[in-house]
C-alpha positions as protocol buffer text, in pm:
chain_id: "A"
residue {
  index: 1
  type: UNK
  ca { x: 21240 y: -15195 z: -6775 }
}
residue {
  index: 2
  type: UNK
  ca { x: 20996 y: -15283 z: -6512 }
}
residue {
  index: 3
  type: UNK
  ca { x: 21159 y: -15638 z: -6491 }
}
residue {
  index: 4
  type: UNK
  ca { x: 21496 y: -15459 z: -6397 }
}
residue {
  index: 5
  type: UNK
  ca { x: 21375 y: -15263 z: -6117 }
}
residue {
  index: 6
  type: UNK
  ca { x: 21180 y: -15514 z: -5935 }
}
residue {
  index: 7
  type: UNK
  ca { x: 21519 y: -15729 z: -5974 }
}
residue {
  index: 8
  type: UNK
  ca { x: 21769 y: -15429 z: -5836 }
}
residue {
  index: 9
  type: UNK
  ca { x: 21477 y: -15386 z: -5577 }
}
residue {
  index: 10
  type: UNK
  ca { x: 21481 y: -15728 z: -5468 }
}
residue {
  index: 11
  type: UNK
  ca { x: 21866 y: -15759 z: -5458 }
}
residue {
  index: 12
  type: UNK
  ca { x: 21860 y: -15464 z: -5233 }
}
residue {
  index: 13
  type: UNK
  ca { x: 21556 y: -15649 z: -5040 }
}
residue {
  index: 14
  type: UNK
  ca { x: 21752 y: -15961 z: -5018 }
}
residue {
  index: 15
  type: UNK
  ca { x: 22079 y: -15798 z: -4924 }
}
residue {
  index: 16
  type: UNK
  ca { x: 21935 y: -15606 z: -4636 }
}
residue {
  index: 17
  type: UNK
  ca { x: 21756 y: -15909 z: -4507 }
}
residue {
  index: 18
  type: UNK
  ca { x: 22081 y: -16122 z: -4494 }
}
residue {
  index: 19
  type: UNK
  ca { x: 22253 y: -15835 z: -4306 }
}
residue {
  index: 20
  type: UNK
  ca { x: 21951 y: -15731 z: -4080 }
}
residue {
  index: 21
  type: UNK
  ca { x: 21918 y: -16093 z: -3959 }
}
residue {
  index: 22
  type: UNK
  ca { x: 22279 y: -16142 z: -3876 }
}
residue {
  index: 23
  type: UNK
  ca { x: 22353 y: -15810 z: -3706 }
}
residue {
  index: 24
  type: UNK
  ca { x: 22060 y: -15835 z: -3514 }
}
residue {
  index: 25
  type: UNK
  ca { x: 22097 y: -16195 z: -3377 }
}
residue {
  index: 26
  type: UNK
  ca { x: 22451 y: -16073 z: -3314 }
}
residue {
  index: 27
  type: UNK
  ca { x: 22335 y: -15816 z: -3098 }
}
residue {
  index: 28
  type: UNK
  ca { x: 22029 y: -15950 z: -2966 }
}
residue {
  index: 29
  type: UNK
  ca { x: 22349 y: -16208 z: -2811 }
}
residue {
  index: 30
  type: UNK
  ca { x: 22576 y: -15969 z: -2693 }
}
residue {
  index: 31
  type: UNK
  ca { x: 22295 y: -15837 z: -2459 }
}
residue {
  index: 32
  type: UNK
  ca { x: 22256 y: -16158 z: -2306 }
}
residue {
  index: 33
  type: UNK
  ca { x: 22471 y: -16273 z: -2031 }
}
residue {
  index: 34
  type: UNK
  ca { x: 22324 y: -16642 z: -2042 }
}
residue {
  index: 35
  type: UNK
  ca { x: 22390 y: -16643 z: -2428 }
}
residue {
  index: 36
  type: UNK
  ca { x: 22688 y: -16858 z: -2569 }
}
residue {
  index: 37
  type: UNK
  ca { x: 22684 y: -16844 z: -2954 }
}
residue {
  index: 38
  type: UNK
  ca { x: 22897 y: -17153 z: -2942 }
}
residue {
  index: 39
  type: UNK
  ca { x: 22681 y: -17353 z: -2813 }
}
residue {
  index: 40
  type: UNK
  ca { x: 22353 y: -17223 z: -2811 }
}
residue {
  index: 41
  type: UNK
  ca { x: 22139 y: -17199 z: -3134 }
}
residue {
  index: 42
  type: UNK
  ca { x: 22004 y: -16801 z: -3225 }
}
residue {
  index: 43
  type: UNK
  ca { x: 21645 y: -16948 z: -3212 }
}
residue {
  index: 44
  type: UNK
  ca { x: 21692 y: -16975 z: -2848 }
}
residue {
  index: 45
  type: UNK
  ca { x: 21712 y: -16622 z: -2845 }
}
residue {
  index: 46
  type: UNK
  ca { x: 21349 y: -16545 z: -2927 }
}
residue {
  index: 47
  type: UNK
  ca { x: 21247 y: -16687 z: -2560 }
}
residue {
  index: 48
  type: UNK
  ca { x: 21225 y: -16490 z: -2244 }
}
residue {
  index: 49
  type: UNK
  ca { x: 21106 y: -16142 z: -2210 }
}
residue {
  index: 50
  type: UNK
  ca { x: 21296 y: -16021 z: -2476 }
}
residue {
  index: 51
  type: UNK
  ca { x: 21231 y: -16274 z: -2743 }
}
residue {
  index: 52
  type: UNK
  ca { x: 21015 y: -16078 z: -2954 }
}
residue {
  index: 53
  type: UNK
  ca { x: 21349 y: -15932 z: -3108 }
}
residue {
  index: 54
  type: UNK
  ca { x: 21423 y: -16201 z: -3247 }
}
residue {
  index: 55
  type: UNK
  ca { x: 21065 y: -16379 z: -3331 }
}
residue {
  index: 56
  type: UNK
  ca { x: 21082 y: -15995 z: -3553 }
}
residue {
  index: 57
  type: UNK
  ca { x: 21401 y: -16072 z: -3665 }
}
residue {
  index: 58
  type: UNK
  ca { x: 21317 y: -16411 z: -3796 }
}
residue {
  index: 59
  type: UNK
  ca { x: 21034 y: -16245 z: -3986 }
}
residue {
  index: 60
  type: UNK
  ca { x: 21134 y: -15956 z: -4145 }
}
residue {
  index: 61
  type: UNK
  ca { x: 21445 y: -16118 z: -4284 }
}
residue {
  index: 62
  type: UNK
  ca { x: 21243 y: -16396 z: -4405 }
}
residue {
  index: 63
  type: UNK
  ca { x: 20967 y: -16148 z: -4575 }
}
residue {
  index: 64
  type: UNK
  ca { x: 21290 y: -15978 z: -4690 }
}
residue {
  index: 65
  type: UNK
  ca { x: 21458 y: -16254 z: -4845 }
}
residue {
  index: 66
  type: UNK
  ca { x: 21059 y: -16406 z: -5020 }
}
residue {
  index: 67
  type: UNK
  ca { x: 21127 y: -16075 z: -5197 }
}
residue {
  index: 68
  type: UNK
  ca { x: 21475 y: -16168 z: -5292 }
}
residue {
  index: 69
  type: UNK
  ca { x: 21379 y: -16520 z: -5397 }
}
residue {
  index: 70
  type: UNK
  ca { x: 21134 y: -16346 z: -5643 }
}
residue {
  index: 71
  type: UNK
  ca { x: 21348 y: -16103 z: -5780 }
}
residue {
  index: 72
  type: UNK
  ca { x: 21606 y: -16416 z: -5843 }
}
residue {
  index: 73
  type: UNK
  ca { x: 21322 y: -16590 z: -6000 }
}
residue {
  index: 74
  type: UNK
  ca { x: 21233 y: -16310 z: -6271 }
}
residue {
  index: 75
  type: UNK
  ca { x: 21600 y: -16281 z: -6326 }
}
residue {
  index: 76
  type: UNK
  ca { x: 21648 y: -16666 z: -6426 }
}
residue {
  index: 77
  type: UNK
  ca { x: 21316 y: -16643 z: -6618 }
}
residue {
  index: 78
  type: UNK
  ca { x: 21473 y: -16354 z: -6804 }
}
residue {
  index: 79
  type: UNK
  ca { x: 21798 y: -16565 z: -6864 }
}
residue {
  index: 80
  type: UNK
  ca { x: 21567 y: -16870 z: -6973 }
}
residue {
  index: 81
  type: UNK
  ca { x: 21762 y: -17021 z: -6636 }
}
residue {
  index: 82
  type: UNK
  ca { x: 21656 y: -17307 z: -6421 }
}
residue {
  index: 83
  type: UNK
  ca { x: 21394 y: -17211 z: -6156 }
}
residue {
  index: 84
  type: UNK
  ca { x: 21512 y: -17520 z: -5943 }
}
residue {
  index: 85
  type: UNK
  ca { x: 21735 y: -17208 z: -5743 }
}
residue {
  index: 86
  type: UNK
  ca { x: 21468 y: -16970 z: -5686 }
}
residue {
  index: 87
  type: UNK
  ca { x: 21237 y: -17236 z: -5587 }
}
residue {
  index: 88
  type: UNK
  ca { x: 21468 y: -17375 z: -5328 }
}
residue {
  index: 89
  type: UNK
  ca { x: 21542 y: -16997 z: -5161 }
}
residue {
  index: 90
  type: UNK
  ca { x: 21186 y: -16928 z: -5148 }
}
residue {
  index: 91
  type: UNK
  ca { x: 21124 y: -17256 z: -4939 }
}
residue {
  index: 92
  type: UNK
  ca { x: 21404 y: -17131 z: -4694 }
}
residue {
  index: 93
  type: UNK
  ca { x: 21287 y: -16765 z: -4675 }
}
residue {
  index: 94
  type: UNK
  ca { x: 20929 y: -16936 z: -4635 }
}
residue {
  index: 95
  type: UNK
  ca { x: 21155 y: -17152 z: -4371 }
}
residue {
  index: 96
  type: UNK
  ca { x: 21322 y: -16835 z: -4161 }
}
residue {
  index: 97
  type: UNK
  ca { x: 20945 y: -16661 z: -4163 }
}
residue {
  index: 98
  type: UNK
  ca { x: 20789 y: -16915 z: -4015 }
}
residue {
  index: 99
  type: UNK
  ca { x: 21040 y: -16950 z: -3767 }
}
residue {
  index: 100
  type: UNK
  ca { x: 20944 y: -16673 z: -3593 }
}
residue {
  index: 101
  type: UNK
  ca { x: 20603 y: -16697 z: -3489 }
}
residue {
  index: 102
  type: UNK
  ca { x: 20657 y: -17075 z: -3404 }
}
residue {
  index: 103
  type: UNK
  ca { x: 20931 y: -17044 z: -3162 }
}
residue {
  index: 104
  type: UNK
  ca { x: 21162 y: -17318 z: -3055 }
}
residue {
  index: 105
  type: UNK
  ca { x: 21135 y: -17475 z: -2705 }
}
residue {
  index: 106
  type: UNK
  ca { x: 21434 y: -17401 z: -2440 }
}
residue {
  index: 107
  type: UNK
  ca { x: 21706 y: -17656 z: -2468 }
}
residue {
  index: 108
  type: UNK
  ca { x: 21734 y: -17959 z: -2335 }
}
residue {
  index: 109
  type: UNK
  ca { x: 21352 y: -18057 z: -2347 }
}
residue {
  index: 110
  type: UNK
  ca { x: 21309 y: -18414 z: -2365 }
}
residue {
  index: 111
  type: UNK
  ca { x: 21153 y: -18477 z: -2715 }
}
residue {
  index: 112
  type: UNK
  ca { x: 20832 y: -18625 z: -2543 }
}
residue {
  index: 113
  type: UNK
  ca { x: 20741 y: -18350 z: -2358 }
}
residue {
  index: 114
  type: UNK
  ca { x: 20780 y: -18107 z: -2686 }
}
residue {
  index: 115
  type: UNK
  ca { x: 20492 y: -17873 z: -2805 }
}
residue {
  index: 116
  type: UNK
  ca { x: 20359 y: -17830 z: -3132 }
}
residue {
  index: 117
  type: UNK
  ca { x: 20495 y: -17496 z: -3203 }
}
residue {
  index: 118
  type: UNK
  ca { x: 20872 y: -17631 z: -3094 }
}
residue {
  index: 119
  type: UNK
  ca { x: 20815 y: -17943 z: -3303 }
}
residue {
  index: 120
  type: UNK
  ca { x: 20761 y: -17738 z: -3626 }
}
residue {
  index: 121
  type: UNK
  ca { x: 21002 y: -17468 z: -3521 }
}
residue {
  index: 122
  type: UNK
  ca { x: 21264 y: -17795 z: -3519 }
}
residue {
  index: 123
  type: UNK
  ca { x: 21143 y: -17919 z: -3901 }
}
residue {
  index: 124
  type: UNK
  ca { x: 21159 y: -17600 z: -4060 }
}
residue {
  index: 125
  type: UNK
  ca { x: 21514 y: -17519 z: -3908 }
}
residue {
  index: 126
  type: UNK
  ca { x: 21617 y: -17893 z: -4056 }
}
residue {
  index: 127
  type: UNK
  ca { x: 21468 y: -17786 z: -4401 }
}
residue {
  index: 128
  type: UNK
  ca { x: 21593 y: -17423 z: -4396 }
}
residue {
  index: 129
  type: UNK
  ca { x: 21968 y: -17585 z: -4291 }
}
residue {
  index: 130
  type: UNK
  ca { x: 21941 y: -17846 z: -4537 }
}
residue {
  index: 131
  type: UNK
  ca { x: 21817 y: -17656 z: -4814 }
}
residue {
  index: 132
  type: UNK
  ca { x: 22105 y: -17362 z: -4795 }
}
residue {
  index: 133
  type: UNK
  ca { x: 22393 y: -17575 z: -4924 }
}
residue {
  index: 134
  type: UNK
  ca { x: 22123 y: -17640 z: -5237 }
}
residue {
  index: 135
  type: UNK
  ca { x: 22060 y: -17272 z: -5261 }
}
residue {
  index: 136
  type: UNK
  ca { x: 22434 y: -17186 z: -5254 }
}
residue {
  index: 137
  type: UNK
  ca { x: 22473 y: -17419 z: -5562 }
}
residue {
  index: 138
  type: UNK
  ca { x: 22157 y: -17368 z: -5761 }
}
residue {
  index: 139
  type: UNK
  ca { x: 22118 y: -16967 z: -5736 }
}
residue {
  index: 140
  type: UNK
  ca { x: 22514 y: -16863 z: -5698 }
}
residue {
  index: 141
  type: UNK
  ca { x: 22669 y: -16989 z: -6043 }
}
residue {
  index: 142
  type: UNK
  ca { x: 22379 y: -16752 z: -6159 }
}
residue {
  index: 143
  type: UNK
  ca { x: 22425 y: -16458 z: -5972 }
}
residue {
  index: 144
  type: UNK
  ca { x: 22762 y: -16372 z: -5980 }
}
residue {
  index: 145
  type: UNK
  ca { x: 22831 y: -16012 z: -6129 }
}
residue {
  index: 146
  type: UNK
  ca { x: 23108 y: -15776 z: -6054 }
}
residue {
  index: 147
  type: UNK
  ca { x: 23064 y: -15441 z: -5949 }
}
residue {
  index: 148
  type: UNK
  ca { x: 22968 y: -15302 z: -6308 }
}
residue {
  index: 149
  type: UNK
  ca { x: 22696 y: -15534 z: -6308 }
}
residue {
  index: 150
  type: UNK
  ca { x: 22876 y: -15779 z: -6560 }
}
residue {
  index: 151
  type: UNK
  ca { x: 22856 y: -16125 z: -6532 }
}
residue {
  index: 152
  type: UNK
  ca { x: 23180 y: -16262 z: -6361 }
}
residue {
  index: 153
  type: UNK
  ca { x: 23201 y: -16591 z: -6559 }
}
residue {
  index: 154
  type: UNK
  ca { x: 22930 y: -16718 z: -6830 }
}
residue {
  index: 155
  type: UNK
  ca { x: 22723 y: -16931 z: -6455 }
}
residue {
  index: 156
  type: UNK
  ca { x: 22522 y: -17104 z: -6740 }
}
């Protein structure tokens, strides 16, 4: 019983922190004149006065989704399911946290003249990328349910 309300918790956790981080990037966008979201990447929008919106954004969405990633996790144990899924998410929620307090450096900076904090900002946006697609096909099969909370094909 415990088990099943850490998982509904963390479902809830993990859908708010999907939401949260896309509405307010979305946002945190419109109110800037200089921002293209064609061609300019959302981490760009945690510099200038008003990045702390988004350096916030990037970690309370990725504390959000850790949650998530552990709910997941008891889930497949439950199921006797792979862990490869839950294991992968965790690395990109770990991935969007992090992303926050080591902020990118404004575009166009030659690569020599990069700082630490833009370097590993840089990495853990190539893992978190990279890592989705692996997410999406690990944890999915798993997860899908339909409204009643009954599984939506056997995902085994």
């Amino acid at each position: 019983m415990k088990n099943k309300k850490i998982i509904k918790f963390a479902a809830l956790a993990g859908s708010i922190g999907s939401a949260l981080f896309v509405i307010t990037f979305t946002i945190a966008g419109w109110s800037r004149p200089d921002y293209d979201a064609i061609s300019t990447y959302v981490s760009a929008l945690s510099l200038g006065p008003r990045g702390g919106v988004q350096i916030t954004n990037f970690i309370v969405s990725g504390m959000l989704m850790m949650v998530f990633s552990r709910g997941v996790a008891i889930a497949f144990r439950k199921e006797n399911r792979s862990q490869t899924g839950p294991v992968l998410l965790g690395i990109v929620s770990a991935g969007m946290f992090l992303s926050g307090p080591f902020v990118m450096d404004p575009m166009g900076t030659p690569p020599a003249q990069a700082s630490v904090h833009g370097l590993v900002h840089s990495i853990l946006g190539g893992i978190v990328f990279l890592l989705m697609l692996s997410v999406a096909l690990f944890v999915t099969p798993g997860c899908a349910v339909s409204l009643t909370g009954k599984p939506l094909a056997n995902g085994r």
